[in-house]
N, CA, C and O atoms as a GROMACS GRO file, in nm:
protein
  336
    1UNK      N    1   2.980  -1.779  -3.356
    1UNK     CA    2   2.936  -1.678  -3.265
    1UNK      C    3   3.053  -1.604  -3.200
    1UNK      O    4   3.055  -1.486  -3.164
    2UNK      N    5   3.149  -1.697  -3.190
    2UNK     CA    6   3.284  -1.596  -3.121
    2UNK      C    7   3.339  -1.495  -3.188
    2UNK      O    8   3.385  -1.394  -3.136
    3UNK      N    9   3.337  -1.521  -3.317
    3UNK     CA   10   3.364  -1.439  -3.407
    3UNK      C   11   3.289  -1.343  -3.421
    3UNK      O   12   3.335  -1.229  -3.427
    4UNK      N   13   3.140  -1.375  -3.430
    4UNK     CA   14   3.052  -1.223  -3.364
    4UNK      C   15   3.082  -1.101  -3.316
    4UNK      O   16   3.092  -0.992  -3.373
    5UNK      N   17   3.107  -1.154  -3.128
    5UNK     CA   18   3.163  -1.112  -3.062
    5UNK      C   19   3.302  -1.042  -3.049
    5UNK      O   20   3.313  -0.942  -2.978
    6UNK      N   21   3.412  -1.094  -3.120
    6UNK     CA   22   3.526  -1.033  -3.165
    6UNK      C   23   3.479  -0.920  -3.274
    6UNK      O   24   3.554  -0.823  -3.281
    7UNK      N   25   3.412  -0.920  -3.323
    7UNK     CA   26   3.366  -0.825  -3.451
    7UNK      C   27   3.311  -0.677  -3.392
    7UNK      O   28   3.358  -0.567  -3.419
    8UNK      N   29   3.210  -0.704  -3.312
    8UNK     CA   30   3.115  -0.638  -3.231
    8UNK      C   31   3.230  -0.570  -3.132
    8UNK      O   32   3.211  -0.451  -3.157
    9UNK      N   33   3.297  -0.572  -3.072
    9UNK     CA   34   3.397  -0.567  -3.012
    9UNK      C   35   3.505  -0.468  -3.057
    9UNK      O   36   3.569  -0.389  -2.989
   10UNK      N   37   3.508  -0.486  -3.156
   10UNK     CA   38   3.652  -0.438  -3.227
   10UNK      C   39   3.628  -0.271  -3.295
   10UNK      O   40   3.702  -0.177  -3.323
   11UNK      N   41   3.439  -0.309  -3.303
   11UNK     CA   42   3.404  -0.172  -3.394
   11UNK      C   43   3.343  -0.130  -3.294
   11UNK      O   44   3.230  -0.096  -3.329
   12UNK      N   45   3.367  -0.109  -3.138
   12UNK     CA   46   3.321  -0.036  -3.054
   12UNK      C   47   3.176  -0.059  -3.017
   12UNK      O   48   3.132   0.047  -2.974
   13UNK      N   49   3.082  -0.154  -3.016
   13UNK     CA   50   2.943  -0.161  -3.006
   13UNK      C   51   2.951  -0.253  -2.881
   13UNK      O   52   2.850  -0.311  -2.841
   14UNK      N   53   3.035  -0.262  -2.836
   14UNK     CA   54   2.981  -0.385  -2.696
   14UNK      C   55   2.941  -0.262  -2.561
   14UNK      O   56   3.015  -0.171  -2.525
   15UNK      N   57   2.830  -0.289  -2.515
   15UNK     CA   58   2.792  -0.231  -2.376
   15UNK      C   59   2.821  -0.367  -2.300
   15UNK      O   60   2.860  -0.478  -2.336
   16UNK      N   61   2.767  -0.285  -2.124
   16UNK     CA   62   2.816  -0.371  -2.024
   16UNK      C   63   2.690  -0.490  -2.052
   16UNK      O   64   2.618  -0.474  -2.150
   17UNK      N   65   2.675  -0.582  -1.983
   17UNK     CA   66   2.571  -0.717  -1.983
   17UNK      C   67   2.498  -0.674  -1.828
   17UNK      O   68   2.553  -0.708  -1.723
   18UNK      N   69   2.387  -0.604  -1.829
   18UNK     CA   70   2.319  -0.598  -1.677
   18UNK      C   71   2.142  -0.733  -1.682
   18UNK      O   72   2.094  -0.812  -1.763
   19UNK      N   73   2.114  -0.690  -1.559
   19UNK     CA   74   1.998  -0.746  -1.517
   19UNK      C   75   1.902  -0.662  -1.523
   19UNK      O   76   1.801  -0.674  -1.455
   20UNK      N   77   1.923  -0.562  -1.607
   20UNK     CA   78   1.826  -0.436  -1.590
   20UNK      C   79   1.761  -0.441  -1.745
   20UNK      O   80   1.842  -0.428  -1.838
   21UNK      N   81   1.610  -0.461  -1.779
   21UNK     CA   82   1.570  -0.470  -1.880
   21UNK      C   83   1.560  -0.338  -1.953
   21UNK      O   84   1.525  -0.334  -2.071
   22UNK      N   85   1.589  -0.233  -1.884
   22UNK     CA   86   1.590  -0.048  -1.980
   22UNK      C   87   1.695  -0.071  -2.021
   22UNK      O   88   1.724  -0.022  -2.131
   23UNK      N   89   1.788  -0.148  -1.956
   23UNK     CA   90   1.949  -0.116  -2.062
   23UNK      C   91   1.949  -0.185  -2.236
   23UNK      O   92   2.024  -0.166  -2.332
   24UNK      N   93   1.826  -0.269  -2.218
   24UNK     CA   94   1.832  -0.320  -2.383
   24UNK      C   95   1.732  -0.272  -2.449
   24UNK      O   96   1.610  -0.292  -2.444
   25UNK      N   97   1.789  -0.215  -2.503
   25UNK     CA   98   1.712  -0.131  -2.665
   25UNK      C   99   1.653  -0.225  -2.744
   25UNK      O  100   1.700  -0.335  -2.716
   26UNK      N  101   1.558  -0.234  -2.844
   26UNK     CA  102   1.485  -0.282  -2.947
   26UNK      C  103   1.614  -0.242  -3.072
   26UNK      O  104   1.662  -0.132  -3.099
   27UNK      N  105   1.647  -0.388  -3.134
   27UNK     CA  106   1.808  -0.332  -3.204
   27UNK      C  107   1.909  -0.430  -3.170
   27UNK      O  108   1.961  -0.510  -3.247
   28UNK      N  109   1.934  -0.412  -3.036
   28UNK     CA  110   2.053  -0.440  -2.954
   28UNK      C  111   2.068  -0.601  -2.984
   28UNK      O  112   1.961  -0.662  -2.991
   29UNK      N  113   2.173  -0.666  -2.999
   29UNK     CA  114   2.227  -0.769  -3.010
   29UNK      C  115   2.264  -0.829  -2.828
   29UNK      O  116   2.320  -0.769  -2.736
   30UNK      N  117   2.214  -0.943  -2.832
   30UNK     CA  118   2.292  -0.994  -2.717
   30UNK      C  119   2.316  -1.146  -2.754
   30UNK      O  120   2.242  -1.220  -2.818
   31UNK      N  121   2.451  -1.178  -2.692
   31UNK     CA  122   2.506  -1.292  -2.655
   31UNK      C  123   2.474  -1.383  -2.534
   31UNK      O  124   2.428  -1.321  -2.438
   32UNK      N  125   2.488  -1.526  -2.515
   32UNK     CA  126   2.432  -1.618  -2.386
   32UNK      C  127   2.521  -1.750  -2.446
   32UNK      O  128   2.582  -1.777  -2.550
   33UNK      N  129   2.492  -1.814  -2.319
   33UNK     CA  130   2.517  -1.964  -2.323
   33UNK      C  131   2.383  -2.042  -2.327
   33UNK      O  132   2.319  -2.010  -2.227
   34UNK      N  133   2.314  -2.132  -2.404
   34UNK     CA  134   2.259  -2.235  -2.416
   34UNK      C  135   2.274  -2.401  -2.375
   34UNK      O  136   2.340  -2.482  -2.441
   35UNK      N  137   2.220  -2.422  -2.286
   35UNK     CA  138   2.243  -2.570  -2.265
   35UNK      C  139   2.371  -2.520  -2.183
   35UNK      O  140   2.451  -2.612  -2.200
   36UNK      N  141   2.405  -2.467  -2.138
   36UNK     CA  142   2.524  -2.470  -2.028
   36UNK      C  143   2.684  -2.463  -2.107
   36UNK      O  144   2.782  -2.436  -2.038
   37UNK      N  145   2.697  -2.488  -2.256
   37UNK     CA  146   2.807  -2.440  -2.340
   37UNK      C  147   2.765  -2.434  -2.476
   37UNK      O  148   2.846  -2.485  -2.552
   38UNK      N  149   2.682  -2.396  -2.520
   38UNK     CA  150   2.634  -2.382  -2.660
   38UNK      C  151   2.597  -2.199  -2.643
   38UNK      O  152   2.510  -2.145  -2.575
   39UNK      N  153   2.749  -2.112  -2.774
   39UNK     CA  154   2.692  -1.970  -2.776
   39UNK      C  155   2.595  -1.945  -2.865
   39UNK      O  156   2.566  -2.029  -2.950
   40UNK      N  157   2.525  -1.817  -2.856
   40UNK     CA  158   2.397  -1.810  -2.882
   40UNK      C  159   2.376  -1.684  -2.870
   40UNK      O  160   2.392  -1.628  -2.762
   41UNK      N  161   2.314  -1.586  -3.041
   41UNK     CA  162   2.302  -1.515  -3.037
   41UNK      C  163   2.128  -1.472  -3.074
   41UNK      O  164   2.047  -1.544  -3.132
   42UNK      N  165   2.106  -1.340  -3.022
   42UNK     CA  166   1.947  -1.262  -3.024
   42UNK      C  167   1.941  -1.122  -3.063
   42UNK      O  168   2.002  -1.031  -3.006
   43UNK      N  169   1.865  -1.111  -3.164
   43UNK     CA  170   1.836  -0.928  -3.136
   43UNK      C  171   1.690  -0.903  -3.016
   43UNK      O  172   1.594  -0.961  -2.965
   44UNK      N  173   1.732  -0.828  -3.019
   44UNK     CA  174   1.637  -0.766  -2.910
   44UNK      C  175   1.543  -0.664  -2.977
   44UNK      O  176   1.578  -0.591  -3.069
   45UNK      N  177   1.421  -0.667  -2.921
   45UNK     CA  178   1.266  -0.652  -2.984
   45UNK      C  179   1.186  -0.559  -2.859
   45UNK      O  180   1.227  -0.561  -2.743
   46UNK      N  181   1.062  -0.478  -2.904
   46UNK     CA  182   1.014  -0.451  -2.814
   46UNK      C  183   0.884  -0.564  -2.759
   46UNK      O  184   0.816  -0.637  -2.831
   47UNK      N  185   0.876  -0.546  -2.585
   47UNK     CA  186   0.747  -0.670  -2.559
   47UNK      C  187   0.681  -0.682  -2.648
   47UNK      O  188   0.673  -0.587  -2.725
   48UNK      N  189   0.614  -0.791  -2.672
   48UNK     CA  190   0.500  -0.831  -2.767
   48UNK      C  191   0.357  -0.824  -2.654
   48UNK      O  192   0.241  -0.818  -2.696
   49UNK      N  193   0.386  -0.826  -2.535
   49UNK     CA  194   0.303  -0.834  -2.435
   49UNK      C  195   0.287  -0.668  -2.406
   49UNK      O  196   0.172  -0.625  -2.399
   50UNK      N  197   0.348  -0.617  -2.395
   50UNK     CA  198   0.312  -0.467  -2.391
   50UNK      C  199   0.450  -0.462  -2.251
   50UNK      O  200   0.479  -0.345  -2.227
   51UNK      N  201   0.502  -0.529  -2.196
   51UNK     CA  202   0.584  -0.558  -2.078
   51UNK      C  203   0.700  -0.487  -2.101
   51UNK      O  204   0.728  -0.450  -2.215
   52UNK      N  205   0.786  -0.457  -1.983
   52UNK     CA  206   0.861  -0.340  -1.941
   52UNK      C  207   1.031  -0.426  -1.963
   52UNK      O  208   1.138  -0.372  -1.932
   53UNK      N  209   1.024  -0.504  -1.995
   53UNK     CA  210   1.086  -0.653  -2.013
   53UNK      C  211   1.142  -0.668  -2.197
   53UNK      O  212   1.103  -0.761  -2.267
   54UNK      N  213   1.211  -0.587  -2.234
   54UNK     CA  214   1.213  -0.674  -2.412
   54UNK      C  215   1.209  -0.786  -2.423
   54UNK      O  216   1.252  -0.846  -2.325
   55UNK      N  217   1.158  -0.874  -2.544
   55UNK     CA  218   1.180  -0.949  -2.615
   55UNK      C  219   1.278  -1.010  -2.681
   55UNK      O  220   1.384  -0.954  -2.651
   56UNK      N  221   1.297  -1.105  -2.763
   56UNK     CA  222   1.415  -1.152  -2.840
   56UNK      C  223   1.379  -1.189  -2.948
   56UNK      O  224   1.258  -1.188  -2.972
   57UNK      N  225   1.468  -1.232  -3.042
   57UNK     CA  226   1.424  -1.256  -3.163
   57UNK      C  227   1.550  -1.354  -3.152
   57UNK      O  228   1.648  -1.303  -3.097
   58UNK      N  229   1.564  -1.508  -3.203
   58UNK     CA  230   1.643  -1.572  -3.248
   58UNK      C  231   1.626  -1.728  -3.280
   58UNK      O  232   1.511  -1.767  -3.255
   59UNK      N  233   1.702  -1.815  -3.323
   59UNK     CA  234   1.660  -1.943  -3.392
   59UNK      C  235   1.706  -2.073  -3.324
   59UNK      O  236   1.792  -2.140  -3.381
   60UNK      N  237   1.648  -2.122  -3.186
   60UNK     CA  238   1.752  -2.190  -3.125
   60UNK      C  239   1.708  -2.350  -3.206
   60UNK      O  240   1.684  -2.464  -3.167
   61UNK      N  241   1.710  -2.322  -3.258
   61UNK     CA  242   1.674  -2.447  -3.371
   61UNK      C  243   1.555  -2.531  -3.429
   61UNK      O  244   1.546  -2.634  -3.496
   62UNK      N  245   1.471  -2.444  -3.375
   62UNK     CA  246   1.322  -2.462  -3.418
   62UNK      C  247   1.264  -2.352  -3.494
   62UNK      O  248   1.148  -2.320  -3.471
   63UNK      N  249   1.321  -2.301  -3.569
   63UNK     CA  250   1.302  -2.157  -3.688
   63UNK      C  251   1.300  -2.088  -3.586
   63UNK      O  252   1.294  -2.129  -3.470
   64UNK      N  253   1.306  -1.931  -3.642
   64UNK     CA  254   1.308  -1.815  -3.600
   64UNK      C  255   1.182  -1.828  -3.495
   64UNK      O  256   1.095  -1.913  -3.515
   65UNK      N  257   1.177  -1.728  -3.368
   65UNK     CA  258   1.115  -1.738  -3.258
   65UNK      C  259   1.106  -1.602  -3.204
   65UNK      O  260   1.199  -1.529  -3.238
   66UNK      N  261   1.036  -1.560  -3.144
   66UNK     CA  262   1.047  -1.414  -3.093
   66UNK      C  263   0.912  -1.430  -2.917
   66UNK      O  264   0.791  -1.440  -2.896
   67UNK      N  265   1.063  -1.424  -2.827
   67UNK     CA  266   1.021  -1.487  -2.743
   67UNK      C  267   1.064  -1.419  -2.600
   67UNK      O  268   1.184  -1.394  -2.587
   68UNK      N  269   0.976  -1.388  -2.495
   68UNK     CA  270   1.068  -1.362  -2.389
   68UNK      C  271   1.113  -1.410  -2.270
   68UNK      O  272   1.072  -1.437  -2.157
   69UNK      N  273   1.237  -1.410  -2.352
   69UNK     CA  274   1.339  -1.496  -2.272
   69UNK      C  275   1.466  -1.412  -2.277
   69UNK      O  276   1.571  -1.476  -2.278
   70UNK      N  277   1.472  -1.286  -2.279
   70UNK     CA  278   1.581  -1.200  -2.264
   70UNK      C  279   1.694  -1.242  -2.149
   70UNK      O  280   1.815  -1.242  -2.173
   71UNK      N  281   1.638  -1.278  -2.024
   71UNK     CA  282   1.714  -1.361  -1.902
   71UNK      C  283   1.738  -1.444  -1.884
   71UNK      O  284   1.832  -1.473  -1.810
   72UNK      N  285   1.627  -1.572  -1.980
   72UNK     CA  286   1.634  -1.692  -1.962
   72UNK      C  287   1.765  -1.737  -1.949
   72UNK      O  288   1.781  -1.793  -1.840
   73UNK      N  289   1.903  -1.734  -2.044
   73UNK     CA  290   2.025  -1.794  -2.011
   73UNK      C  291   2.147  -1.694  -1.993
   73UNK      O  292   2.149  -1.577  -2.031
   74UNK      N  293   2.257  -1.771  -1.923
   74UNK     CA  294   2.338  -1.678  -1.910
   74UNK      C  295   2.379  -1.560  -2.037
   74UNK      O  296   2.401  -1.598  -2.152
   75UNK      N  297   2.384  -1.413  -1.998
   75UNK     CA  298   2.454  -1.316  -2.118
   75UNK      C  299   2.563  -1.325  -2.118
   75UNK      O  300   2.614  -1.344  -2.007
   76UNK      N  301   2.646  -1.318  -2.227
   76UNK     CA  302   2.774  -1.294  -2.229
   76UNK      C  303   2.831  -1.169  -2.291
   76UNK      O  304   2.946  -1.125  -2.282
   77UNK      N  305   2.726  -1.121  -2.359
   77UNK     CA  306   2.770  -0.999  -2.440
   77UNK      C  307   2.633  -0.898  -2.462
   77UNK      O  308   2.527  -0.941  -2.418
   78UNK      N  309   2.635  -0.812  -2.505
   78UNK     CA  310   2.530  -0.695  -2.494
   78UNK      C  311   2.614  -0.594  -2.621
   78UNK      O  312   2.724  -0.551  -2.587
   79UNK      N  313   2.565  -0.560  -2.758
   79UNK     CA  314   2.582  -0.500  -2.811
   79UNK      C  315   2.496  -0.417  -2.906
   79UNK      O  316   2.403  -0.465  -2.971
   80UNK      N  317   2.541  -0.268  -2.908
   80UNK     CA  318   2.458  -0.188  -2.984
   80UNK      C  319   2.540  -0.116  -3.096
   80UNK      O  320   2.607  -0.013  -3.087
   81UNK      N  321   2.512  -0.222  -3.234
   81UNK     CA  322   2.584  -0.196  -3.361
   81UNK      C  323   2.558  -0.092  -3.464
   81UNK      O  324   2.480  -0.127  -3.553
   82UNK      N  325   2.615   0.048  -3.473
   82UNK     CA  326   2.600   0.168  -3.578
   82UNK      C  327   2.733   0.144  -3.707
   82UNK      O  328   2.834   0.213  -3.716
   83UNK      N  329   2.693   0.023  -3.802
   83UNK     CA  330   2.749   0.042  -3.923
   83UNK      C  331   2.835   0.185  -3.976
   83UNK      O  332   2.822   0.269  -3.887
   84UNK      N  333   2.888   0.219  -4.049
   84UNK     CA  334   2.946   0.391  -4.089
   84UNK      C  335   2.944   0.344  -4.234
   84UNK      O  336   2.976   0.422  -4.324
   0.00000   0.00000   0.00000
């Protein structure tokens, strides 16, 4: 995952990490801590609830999940990746 982050980083796609659920796009990649030091990555989805709140999409080790928990753990990173 650090390596992710260095990647994401390097090709210009990292935004800031807020508490504000409009700042994450359906797309957007974000980074967190799990369990208090386990990194951990999500794309980001629109509500499944219809909620003002995105979603996530990721595999914290019980298969793929699409769940909202966008806040649930600390962010560490927030990125929006355009390939060339």
């Amino acid at each position: 995952m650090p390596n992710l982050q260095t990647f994401f980083k390097r090709r210009g796609a990292a935004l800031p990490v807020t508490q504000k659920a409009a700042d994450y796009l359906p797309g957007d990649l974000i980074t967190c801590t799990v369990a208090g030091r386990l990194p951990h990555i999500a794309i980001v989805v629109p509500a499944a609830d219809g909620g003002d709140t995105p979603w996530i999409v990721h595999n914290i080790g019980q298969g793929p999940k699409h769940e909202s928990r966008l806040f649930e753990f600390p962010l560490t990173g927030h990125y929006r990746f355009h390939p060339h």
